[in-house]
C-alpha positions as CSV (number, residue, x, y, z in Angstrom):
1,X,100.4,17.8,-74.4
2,X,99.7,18.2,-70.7
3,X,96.7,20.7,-71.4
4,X,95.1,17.9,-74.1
5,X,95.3,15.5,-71.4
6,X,93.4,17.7,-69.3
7,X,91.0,18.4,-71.3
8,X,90.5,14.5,-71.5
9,X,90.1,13.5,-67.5
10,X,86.8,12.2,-66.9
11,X,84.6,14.1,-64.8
12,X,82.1,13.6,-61.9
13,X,79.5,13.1,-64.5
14,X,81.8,10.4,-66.3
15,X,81.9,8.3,-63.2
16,X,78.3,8.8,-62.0
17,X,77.1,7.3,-65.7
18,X,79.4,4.2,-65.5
19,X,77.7,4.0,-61.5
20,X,74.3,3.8,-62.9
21,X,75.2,1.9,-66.3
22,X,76.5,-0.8,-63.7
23,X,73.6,-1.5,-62.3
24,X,71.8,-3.0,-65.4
25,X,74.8,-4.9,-66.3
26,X,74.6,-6.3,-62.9
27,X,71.3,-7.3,-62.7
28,X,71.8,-8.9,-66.5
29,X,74.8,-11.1,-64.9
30,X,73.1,-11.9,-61.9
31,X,69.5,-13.3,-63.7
32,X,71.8,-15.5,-65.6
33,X,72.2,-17.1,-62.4
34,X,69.8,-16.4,-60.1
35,X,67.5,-18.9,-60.2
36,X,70.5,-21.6,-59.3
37,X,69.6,-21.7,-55.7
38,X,66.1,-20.6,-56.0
39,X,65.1,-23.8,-58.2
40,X,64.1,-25.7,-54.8
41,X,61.6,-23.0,-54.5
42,X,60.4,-22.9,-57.8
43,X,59.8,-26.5,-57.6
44,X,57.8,-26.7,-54.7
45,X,55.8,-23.8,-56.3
46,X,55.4,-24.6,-59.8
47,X,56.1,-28.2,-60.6
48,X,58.0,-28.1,-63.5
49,X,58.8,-31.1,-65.2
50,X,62.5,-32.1,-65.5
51,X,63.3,-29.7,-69.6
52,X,60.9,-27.2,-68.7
53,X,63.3,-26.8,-64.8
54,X,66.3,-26.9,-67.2
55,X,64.9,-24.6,-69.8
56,X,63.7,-22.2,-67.3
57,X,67.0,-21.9,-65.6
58,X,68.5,-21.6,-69.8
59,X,66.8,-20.2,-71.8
60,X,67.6,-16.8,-70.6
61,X,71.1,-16.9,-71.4
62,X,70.3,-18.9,-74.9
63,X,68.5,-16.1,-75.9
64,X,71.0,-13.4,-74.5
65,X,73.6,-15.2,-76.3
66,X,71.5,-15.5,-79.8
67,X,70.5,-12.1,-79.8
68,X,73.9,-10.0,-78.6
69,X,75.1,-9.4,-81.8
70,X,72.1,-8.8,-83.8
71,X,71.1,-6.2,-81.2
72,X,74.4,-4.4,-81.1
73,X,74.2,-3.9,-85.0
74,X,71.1,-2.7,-84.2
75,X,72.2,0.2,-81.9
76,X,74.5,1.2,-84.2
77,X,72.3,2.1,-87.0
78,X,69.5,3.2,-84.3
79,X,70.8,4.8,-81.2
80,X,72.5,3.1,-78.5
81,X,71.0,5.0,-75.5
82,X,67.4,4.8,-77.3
83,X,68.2,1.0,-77.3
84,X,69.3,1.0,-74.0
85,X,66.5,2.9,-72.2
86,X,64.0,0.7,-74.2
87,X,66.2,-2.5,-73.0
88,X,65.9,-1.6,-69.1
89,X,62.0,-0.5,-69.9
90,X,61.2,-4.0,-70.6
91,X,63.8,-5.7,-68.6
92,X,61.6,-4.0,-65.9
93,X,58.4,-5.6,-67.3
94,X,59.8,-8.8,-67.9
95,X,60.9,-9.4,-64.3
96,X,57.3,-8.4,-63.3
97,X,56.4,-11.2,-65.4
98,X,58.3,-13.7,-64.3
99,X,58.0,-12.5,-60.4
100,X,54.0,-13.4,-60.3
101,X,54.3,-16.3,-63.2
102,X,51.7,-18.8,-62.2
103,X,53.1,-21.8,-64.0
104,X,55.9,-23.3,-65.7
105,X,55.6,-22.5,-69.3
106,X,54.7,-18.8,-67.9
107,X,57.5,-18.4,-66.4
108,X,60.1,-19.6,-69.0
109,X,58.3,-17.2,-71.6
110,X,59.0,-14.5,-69.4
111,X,62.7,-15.3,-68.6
112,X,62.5,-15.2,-72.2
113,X,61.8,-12.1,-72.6
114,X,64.1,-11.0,-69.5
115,X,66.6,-12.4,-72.3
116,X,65.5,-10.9,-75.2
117,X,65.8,-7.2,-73.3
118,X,69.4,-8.8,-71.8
119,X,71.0,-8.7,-75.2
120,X,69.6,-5.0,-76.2
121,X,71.7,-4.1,-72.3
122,X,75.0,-5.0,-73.3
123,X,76.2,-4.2,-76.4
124,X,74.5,-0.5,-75.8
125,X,75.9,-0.1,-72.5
126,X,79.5,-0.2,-73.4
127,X,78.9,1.5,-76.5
128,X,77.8,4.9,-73.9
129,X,80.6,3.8,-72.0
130,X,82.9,4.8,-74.2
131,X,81.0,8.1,-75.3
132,X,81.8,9.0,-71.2
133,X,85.5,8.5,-71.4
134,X,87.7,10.0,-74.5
135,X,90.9,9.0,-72.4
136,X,91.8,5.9,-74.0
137,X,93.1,4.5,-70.4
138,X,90.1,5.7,-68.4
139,X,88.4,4.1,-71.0
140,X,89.9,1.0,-70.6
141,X,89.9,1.5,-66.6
142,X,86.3,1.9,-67.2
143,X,86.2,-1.2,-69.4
144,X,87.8,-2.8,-66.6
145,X,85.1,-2.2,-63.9
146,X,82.4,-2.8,-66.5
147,X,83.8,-6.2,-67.0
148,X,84.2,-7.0,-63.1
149,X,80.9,-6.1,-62.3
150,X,79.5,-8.3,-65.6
151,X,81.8,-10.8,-63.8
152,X,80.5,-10.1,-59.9
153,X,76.9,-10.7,-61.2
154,X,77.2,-14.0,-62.2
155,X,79.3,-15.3,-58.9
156,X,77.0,-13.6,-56.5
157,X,73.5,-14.6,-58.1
158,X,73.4,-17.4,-56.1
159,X,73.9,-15.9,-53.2
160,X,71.9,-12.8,-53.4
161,X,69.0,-15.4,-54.6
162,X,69.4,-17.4,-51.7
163,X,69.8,-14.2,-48.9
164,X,65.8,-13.4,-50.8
165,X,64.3,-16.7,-50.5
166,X,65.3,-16.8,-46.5
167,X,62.8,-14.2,-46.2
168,X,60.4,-13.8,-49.5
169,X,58.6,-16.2,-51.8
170,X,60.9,-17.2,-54.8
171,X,59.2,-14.4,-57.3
172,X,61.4,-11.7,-54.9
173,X,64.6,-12.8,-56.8
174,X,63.1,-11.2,-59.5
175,X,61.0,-8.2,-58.1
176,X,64.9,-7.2,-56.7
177,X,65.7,-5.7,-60.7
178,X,62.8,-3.2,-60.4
179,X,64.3,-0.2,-57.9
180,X,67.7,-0.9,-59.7
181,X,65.9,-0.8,-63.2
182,X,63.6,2.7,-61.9
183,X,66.4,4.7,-61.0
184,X,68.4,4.3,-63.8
185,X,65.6,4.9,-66.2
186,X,65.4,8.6,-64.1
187,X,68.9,9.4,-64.0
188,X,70.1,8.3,-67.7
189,X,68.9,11.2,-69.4
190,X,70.5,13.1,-67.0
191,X,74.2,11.6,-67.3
192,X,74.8,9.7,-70.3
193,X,74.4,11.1,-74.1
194,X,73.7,9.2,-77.3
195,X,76.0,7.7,-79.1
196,X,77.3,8.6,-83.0
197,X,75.4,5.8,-84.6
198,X,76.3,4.4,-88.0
199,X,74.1,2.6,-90.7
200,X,76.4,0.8,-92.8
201,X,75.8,-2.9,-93.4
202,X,72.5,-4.3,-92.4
203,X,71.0,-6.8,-90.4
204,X,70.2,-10.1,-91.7
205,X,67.3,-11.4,-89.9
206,X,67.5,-15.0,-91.9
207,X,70.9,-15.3,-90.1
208,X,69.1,-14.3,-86.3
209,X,66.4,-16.6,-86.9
210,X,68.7,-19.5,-88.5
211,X,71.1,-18.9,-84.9
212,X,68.2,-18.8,-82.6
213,X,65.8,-22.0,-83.8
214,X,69.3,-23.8,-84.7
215,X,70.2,-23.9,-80.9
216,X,66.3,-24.2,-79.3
217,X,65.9,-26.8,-81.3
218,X,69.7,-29.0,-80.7
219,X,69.2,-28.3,-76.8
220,X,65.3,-29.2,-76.9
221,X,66.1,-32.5,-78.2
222,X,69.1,-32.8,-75.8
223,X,66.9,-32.7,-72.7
224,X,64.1,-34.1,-73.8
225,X,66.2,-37.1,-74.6
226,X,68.6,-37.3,-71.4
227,X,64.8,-37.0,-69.2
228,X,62.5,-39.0,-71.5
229,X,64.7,-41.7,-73.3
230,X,64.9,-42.5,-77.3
231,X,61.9,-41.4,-79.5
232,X,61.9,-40.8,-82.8
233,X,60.1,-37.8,-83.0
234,X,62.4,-35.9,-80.7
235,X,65.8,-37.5,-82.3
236,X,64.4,-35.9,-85.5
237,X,64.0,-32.6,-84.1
238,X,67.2,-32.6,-82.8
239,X,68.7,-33.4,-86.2
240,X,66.6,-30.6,-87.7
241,X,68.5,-28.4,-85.0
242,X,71.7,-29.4,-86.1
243,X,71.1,-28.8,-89.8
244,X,70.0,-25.7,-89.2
245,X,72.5,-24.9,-87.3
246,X,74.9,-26.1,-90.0
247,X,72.9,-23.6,-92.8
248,X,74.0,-20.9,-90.5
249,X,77.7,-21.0,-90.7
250,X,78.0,-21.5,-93.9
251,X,75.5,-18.6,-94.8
252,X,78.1,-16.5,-92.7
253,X,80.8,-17.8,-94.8
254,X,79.2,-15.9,-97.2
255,X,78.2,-12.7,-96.1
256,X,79.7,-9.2,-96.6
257,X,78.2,-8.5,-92.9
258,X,77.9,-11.9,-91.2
259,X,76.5,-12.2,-87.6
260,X,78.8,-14.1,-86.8
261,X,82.6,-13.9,-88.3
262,X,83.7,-17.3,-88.5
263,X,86.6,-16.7,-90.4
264,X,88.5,-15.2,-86.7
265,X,88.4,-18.5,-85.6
266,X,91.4,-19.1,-88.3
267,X,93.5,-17.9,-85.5
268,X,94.3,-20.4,-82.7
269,X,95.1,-18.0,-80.0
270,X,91.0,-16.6,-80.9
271,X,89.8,-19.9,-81.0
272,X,91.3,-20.8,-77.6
273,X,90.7,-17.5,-76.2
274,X,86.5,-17.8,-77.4
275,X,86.6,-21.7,-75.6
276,X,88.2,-20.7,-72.6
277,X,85.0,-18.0,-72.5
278,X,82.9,-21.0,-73.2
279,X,84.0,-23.9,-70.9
280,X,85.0,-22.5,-67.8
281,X,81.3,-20.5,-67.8
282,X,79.4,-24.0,-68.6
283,X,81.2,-25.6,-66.0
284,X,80.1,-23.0,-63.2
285,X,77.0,-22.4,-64.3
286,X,76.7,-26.4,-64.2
287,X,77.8,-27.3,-60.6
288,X,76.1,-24.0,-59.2
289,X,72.8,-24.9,-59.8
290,X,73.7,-28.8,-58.9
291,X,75.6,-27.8,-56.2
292,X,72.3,-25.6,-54.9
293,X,69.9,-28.2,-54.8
294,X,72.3,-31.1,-52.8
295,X,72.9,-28.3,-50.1
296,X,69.1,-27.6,-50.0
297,X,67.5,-30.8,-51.1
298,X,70.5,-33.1,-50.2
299,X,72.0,-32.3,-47.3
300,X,69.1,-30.3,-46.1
301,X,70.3,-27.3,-45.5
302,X,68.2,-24.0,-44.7
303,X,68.7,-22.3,-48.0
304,X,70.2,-19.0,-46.4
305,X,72.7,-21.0,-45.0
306,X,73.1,-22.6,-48.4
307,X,74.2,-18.6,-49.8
308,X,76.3,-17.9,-47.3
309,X,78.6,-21.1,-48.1
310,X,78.6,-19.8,-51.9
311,X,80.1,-16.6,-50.5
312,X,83.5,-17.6,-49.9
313,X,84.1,-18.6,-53.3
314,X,81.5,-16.1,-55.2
315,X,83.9,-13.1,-53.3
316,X,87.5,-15.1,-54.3
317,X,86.2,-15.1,-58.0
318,X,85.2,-11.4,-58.0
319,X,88.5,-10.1,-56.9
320,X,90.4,-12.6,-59.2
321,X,88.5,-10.5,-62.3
322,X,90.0,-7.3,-60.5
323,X,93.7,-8.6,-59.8
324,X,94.1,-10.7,-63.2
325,X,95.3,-8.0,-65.2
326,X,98.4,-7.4,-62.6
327,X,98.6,-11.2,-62.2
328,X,98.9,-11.4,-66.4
329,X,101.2,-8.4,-66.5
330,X,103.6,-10.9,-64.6
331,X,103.2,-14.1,-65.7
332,X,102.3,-13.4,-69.2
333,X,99.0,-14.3,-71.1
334,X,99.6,-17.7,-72.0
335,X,100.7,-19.0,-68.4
336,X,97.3,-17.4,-66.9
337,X,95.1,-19.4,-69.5
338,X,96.7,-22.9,-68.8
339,X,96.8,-22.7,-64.8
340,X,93.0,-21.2,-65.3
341,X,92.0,-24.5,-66.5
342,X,94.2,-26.2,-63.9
343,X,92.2,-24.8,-61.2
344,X,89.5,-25.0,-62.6
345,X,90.0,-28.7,-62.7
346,X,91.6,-29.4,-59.4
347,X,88.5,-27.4,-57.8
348,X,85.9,-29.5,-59.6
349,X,87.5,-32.7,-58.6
350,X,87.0,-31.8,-55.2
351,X,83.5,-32.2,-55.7
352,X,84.2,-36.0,-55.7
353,X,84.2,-36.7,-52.6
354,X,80.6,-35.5,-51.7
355,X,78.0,-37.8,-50.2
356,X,74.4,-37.7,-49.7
357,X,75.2,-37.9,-45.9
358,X,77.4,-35.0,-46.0
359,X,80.3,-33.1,-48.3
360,X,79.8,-28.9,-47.4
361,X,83.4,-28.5,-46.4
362,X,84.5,-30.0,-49.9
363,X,82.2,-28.2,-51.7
364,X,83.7,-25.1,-50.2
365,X,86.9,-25.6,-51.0
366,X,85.9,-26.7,-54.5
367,X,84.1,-23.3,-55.0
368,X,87.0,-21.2,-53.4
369,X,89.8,-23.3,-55.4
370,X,87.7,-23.3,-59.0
371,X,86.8,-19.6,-58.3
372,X,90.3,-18.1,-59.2
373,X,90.4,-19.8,-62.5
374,X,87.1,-18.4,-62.7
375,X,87.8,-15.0,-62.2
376,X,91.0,-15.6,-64.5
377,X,89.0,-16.5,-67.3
378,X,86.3,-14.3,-67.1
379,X,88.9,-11.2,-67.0
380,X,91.2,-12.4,-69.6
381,X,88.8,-13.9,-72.3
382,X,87.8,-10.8,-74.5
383,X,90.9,-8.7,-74.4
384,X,92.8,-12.3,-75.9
385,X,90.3,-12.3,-78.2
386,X,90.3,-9.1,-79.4
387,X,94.2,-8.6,-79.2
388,X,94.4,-11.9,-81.2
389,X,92.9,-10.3,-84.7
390,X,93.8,-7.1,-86.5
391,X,92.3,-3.9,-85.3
392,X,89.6,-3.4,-87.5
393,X,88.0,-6.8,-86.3
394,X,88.1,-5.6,-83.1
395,X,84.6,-5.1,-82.8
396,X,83.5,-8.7,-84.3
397,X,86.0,-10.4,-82.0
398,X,84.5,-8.4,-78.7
399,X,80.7,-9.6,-79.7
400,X,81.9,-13.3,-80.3
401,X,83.8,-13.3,-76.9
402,X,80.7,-11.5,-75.2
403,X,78.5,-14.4,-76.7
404,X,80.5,-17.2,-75.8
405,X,80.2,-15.9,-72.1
406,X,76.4,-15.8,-72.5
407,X,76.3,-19.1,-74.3
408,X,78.3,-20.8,-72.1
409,X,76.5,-20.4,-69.1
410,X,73.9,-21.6,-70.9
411,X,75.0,-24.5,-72.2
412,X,76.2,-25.6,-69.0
413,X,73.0,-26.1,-67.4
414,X,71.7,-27.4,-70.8
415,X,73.9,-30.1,-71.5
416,X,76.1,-30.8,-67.9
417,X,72.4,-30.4,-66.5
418,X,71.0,-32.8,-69.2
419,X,74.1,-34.7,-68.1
420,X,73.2,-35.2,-64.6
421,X,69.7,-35.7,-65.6
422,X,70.6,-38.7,-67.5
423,X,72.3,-40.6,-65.3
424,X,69.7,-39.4,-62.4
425,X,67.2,-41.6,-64.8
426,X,69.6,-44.2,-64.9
427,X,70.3,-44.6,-61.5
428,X,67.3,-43.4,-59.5
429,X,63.9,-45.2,-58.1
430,X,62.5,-44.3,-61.8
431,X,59.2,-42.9,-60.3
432,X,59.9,-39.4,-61.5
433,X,62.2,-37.5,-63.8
434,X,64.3,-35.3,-61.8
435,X,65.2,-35.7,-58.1
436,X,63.2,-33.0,-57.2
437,X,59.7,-34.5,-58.9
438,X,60.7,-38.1,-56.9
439,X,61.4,-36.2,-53.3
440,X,58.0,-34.5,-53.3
441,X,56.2,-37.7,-54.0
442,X,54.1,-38.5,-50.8
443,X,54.4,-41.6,-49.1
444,X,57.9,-42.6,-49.8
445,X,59.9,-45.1,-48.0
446,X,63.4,-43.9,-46.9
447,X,65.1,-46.3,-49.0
448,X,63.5,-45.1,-52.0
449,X,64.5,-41.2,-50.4
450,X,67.7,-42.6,-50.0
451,X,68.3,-44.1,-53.4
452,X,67.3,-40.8,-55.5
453,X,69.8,-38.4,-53.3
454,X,72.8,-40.9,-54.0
455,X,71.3,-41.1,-57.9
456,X,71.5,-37.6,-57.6
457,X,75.2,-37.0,-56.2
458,X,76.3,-39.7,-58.7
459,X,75.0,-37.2,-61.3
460,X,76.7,-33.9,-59.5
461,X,80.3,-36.0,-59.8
462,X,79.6,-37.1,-63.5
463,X,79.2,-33.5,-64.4
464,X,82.1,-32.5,-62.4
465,X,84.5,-34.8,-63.4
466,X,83.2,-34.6,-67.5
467,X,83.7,-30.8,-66.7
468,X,87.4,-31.2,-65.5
469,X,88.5,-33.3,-68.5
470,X,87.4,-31.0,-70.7
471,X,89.1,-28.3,-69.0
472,X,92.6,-30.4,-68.5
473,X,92.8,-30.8,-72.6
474,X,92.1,-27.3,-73.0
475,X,94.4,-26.6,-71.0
476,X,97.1,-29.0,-73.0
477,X,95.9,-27.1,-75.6
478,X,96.6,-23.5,-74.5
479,X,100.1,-24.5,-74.1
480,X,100.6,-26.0,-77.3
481,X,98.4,-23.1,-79.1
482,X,99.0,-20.0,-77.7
483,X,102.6,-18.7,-77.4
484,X,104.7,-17.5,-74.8
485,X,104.3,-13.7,-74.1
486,X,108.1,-12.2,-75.3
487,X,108.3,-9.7,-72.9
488,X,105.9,-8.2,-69.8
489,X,102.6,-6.7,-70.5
490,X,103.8,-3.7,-68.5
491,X,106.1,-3.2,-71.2
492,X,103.2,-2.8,-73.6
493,X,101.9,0.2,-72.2
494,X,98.8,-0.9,-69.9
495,X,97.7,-3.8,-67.5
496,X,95.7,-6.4,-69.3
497,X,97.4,-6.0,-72.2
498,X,100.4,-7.0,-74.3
499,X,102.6,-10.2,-75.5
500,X,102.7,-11.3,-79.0
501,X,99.8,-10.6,-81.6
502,X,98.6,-7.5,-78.9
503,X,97.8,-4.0,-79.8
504,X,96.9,-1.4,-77.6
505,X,94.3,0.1,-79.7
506,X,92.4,-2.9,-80.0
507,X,91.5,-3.7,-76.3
508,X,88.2,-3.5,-75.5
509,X,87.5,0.2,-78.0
510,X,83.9,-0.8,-78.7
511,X,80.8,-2.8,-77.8
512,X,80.1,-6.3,-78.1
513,X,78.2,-6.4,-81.6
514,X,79.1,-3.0,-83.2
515,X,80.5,-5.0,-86.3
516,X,83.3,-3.2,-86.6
517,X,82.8,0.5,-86.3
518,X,85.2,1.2,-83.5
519,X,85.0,4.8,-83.9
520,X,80.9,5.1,-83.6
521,X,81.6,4.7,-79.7
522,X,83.6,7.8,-79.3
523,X,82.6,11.6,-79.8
């Protein structure tokens, strides 16, 4: 037994591959947010109106999320390396794109496509993962980092966005990918090895396109709506979205190889487990980029100021994702989901008491307190899900949880950001759409100035307060859903995993979007 172990360790090469598949998966995380303190920036430059700031902050992670799946069932029957080396090829060009776009529309297209090669990244780079360790617990250690440094991306995009605009012009938080994308591209071939592919099933491309012009179309209408008012025209595309959207699920329903397995969400621990992945990602993705612009806009702070204050709670979250599975090994599964969404709820309310004339020591101690049910929930979400269904869904169970991440953060500034605009409208000097068209009118009197940044906090609290309600009832509803863990998760043989309805063999085995064929990912 002890020589078969052996034979198993990982080697130098093992660990150099998961170094450079990190830094991809890092750069994927961190565009998702990225842009939150760099909007300012974008505005001056650019002057988007009020969707097109919203959809170029989204629709990077809409598309992510749409295409996550579909792109992981494409790796399987393809190559996932191939995939993967093609994904970082135009992730590359994509960021070139959007670094030098000259206009609004130029630039969303681009984070587009900075999207598109996003959800080719994923999927295929924990597939290789797992050809680098046969050791089903390096593996899983392995899973582990992966998974805090998806997590790490997302907290400090903000800040690494904001450390580049103190010194370059906005474009730089994009040109940053390129050296990270270059060297991997050289040392790949080198380290990691292709991946057993397998070609059974296919991909439905009715079911891609029916997931993809569903949700553009719900969340055009959304926006256009909450910035514009009522019309007709826009109500009907927005009820085109939702049938559409409709024709989806139950075409999956139907399907020997959905894209989406709806029938997991049968079981309440998956369906809270796929929310929690949701929500708590909306909400931060929501207040970030809120919070960003009163700092800069608001208050008036120097915007590398502004990502240094994001620091303290952007670190806190990180090592949460690192600690959670020792925290969950104690307290049991169930316990960690419900005070995730307690925190997460007591942090947002802190926001409350932010004013136009000041508020940066509240909204410090709202990041730091919301950040480790943060980092809770972004640790804990796809190994619930997984260990919630039956083995051989494994697979479906990890590409669901992967997309409601993705989703999530894209809903947040979507609809909480619609949210805010809305009541912005409502409440503002009604000369402009968003705060930051009205501020950068010329000749403005100070009470008009003054007006828009209070219409503008009045929005941030909204959206905070909406936020923690949401995350209070699902936290009433973990506890009445998901049941107490029997026994510790050390007892079950490995941190992160264990109480009832958990297998070992299930956690985290494959990539997001393999559809199942858990073994593909091994040699």
């Amino acid at each position: 037994m002890k020589r078969t172990t052996d034979i198993h360790q990982p080697g130098p090469r093992a660990w150099l591959g998961l170094a450079v598949i990190l830094g991809p998966v890092l750069l994927v995380a961190m565009d998702g947010s990225v842009l939150f303190l760099a909007m300012p920036k974008v505005t001056e430059a650019l002057a988007p109106t009020a969707d097109q700031a919203l959809w170029a902050l989204d629709i990077y992670g809409f598309v992510v999320g749409s295409l996550l799946i579909t792109f992981g069932g494409i790796g399987d029957r393809y190559g996932r390396l191939k995939l993967l080396m093609s994904g970082v090829a135009l992730f590359g060009l994509a960021s070139l794109g959007a670094a030098f776009a000259s206009s609004p529309d130029t630039l969303i297209a681009f984070r587009a496509l900075m999207g598109l090669a996003g959800a080719t990244l994923l999927p295929s780079a924990l597939a290789v993962l797992g050809e680098l360790f046969a050791d089903p617990r390096q593996r899983a250690q392995a899973i582990g980092i992966f998974a805090a440094a998806f997590a790490a991306g997302f907290a400090i995009g903000p800040a690494v966005g904001g450390q580049l605009l103190s010194h370059f012009w906005w474009g730089s938080v994009f040109l940053v990918n390129l050296p990270v994308l270059v060297l991997f591209l050289v040392l790949a071939p080198f380290l990691l090895r292709e991946v057993a592919t397998s070609r059974t099933g296919r991909i439905d491309v009715l079911s891609t396109v029916q997931s993809v012009a569903g949700l553009l179309l719900t969340i055009y209408a959304v926006k256009h709506l909450a910035a514009e008012g009522w019309s007709t025209a826009v109500a009907a595309v927005g009820v085109a979205g939702l049938a559409v959207l409709v024709w989806f699920v139950r075409r999956q329903l139907t399907l020997e190889h959905p894209l989406i397995d709806f029938r997991l969400f049968r079981d309440r621990v998956f369906t809270v487990a796929i929310i929690t992945g949701l929500l708590p990602l909306a909400a931060w993705s929501a207040t970030a980029y809120l919070s960003g612009v009163y700092l800069q806009s608001v208050l008036g702070i120097p915007i590398l100021r502004a990502a240094l204050l994001a620091l303290p709670g952007a670190l806190l979250l990180t090592v949460t994702c690192i600690v959670t599975p020792m925290l969950v090994a104690r307290i049991g599964k169930r316990t960690a989901l419900v005070t995730c969404h307690l925190l997460v709820a007591a942090g947002l309310l802190l926001l409350l008491p932010v004013a136009s004339s000041g508020g940066v020591g509240w909204y410090i101690a709202s990041t730091v307190l919301a950040g480790v049910g943060y980092g809770i929930s972004f640790s804990l979400v796809a190994e619930t899900a997984v260990a919630a269904v039956p083995a051989e869904r494994a697979g479906s169970a990890a590409a669901i949880a992967e997309t409601s991440n993705e989703l999530g953060n894209a809903l947040g500034i979507a609809l909480l950001g619609s949210l805010s605009v809305l009541v912005f409208r409502l409440q503002g000097p009604d000369l402009a759409g968003t705060f930051g068209e009205t501020v950068a009118l010329p000749g403005l009197a100070q009470a008009v100035v003054d007006q828009a940044q209070d219409a503008f906090v009045t929005g941030l609290r909204v959206v905070a307060v909406t936020a923690a309600l949401l995350h209070i009832v699902l936290g009433l509803l973990t506890l009445r859903r998901v049941p107490k863990s029997p026994k510790s998760l050390e007892d079950e043989g490995g941190a992160g995993r264990g109480g009832e309805g958990d297998r070992p063999e299930a956690a985290g085995a494959e990539a997001p979007g393999s559809g199942g064929e858990r073994e593909a990912a091994m040699p």
